[in-house]
N, C-alpha and C positions, 0 to 999 in steps of 0.2 A: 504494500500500500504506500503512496506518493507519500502521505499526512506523515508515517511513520519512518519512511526511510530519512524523509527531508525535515525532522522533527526539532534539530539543533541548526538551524537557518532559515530564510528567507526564501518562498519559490513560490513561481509562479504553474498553476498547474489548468495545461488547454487541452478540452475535450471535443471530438463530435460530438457528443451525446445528449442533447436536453437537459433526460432526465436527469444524467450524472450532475448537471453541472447547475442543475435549478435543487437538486437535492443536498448538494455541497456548500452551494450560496445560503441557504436558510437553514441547514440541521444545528450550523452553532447559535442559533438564537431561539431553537425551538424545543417542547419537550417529548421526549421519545416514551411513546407508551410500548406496549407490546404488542406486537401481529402475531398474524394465524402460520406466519409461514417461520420456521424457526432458525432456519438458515438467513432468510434475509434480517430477523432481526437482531442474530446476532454482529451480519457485517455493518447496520445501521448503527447496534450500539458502539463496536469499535473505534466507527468513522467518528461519533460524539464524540466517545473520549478524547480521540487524540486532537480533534479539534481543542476540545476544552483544553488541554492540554499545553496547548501551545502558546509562548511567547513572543514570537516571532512572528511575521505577518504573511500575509499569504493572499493570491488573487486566482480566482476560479475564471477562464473566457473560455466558453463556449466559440467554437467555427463550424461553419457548414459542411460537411465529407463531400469528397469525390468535386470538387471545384478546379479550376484553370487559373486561379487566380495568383498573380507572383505573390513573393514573399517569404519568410524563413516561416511563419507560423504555417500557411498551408503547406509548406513544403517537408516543415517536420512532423504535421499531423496524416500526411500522406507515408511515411517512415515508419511511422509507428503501426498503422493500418497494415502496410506489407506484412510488418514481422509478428501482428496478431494472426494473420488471415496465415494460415499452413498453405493454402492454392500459390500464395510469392513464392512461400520458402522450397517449397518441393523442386525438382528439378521442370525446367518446362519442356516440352513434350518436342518433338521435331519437329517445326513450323512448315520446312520443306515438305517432308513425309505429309503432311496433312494437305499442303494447297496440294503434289501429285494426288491423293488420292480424293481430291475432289473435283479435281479435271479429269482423272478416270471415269466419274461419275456422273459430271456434269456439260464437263466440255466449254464451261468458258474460256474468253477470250485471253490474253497475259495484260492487259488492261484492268480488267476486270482480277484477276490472280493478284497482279500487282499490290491494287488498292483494301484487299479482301482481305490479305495476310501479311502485309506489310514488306514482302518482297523487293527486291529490285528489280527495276527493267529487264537486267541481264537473266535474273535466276527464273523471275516469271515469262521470259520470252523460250529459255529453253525446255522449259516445261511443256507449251504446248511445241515447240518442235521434233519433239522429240515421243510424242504423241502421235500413233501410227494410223488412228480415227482420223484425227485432224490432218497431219502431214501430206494424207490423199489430197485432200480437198483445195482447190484453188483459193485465191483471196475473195473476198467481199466486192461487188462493184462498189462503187464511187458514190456517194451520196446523190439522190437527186436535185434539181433544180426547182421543184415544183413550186408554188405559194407554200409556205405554214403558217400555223394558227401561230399567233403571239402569246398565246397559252392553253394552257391542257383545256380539252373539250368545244373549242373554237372550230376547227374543221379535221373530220375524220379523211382517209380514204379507204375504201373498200373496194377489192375486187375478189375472182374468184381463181385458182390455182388447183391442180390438179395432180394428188400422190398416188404412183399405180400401187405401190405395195398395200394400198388401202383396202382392195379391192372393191367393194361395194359403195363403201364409202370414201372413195378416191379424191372427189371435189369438195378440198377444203375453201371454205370461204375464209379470210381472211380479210381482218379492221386494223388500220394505223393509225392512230393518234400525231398529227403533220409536226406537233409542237414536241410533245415529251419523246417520242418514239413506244412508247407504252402500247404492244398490241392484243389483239385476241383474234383466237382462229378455231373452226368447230368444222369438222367433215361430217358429210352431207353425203343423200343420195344422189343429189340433184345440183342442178342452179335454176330451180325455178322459183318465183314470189316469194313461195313458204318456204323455200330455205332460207331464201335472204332475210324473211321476217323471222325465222328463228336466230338464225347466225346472230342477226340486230338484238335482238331479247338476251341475249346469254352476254353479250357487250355491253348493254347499260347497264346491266346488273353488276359487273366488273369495275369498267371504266367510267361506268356515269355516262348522261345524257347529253350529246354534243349540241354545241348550237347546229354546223351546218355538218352532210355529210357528202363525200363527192364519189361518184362512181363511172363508168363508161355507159353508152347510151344502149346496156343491149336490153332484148327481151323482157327480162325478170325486172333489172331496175326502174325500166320505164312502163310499167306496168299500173295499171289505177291498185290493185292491191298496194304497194310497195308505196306507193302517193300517199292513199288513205292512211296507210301504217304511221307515215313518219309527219303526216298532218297533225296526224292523234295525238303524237308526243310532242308535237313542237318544233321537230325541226328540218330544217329547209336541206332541200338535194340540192345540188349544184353536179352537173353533167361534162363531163371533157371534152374535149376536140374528137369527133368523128375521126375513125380510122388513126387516129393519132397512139402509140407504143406510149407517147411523153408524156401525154395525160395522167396516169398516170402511175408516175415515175419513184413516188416515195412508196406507194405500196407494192409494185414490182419487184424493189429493191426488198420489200418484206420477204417477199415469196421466196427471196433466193436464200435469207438467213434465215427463216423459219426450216427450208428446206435441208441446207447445210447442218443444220444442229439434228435434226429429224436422222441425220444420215450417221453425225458421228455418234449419237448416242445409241444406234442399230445395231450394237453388239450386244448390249445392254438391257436392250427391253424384246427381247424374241418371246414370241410369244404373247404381247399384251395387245390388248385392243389399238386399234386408233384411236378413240378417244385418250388412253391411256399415256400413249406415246405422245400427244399434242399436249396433254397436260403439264407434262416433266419439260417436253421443248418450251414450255412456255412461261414455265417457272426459270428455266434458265434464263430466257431473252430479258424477261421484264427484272425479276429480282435478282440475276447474277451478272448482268451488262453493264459495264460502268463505261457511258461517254467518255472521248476523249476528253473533251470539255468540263468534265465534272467529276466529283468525288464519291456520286451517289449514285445507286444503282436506276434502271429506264423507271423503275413504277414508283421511287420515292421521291424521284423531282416531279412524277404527274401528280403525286398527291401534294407536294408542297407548294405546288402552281394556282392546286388547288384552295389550301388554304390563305394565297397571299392574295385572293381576288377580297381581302377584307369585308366581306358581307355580301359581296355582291352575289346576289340570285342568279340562279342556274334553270338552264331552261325546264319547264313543269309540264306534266303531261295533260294535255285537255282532256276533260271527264264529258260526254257527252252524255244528258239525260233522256 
């Protein structure tokens, strides 16, 4: 006990703890009856004594745990924290061993590895090259040129892409978010209306209700079903350039990294449904992807986009009576 070791001097003693330090501040001036619990009131009465006890003076400050803030007091209250907690003291686990065997698993990017495990460039680049999934596989095209939204839910795009290994269900439809990269993708029997109006249902439910969404002029999309759908929720289609590949170019670009990760984690999931497999792809894009640009992974800058719209309303679905 602090009271007792430092009981022939002067100290100053700083805790995280509230209770420690709201209990310490008032036991010397208060009187100590007995509790139900015998153990703690034997350390209450000790703590009295050696309070009473004392000649010497003494200052109790509370600080907040787990802060950033400089200084020798958080810096010695985070010192102290390590060498209570046994998880510092033990030895730490192989940092490398761990990002490999979650690029076994997952197949992110060394961007992504980088930022995840605190890697370097070099250690997280040769990890995925040296990875025989990935190593097939060509690079990423180039980002598109399209318009984006200035923020998460501003304009989707949506087309439709086609996995043979699906079999049945082959024609994945596929949503990209133009602003976060944040997508969602559901295999379908079809591309007709009511897949595009399901595909859509399983995406707001996900990513939220966009203002605009944009697609190509075929069939399904231009369809009074698919109108009426997205009348109902509020929000506006916007259509590309006829015959035009560049229309659109950011979801294209989906199809290829949806598809690529579909491929490296194919050792992996033998056996599981397509739903199955679309799901795991899809935890990696959104939660294991970290932009060049950013520190955060695709789905936690759309929800931070989200919340930086400070109150501002989001498009609501019209109730028709």
């Amino acid at each position: 006990m602090a009271f007792e070791k430092f009981s022939q001097e002067p100290f100053n003693l700083i805790t995280d703890s509230a209770y420690v330090a709201d209990i310490t501040q008032r036991l010397g001036y208060s009187v100590l009856k007995e509790v139900s619990n015998p153990a703690l009131f034997n350390l209450l009465k000790a703590l009295w004594c050696a309070i009473q006890a004392r000649v010497h003076p003494y200052y109790v400050l509370h600080v907040r745990s787990h802060t950033n803030l400089p200084g020798f007091v958080v810096e010695g209250n985070a010192r102290a924290d390590k060498l209570a907690n046994p998880v510092w003291v033990a030895p730490q686990p192989d940092v490398l061993a761990q990002a490999k065997a979650s690029h076994g698993f997952f197949h992110q990017n060394a961007h992504t590895l980088q930022k995840q495990f605190q890697l370097t460039a070099t250690e997280a680049r040769e990890i995925v090259e040296s990875c025989d999934d990935c190593h097939a596989l060509g690079a990423p095209l180039p980002a598109g040129v399209n318009p984006r939204g200035l923020k998460a839910l501003e304009l989707w795009q949506t087309d439709v892409t086609q996995v043979a290994e699906f079999g049945r269900l082959k024609y994945v439809h596929v949503t990209v978010d133009t602003f976060s990269s944040a997508m969602w993708a559901s295999a379908h029997t079809g591309e007709k209306a009511r897949d595009v109006i399901a595909h859509w249902r399983q995406a707001f439910a996900v990513l939220g209700i966009p203002s605009a969404v944009k697609t190509d002029n075929g069939p399904a999309y231009a369809s009074q079903k698919v109108r009426q759908f997205l009348q109902s929720w509020g929000v506006s289609h916007n259509f590309g350039i006829p015959h035009s590949p560049m229309g659109q170019a950011i979801v294209e670009r989906a199809h290829g990294t949806l598809k690529r990760v579909l491929q490296k984690q194919k050792r992996g999931m033998q056996g599981e449904t397509p739903h199955s497999q679309l799901a795991k792809a899809l935890y990696t894009i959104n939660h294991l992807t970290v932009p060049q640009n950013s520190n955060n992974p695709v789905i936690l800058n759309h929800h931070l986009s989200l919340q930086a719209l400070d109150g501002e309303q989001q498009p609501r679905a019209k109730v028709r009576v």
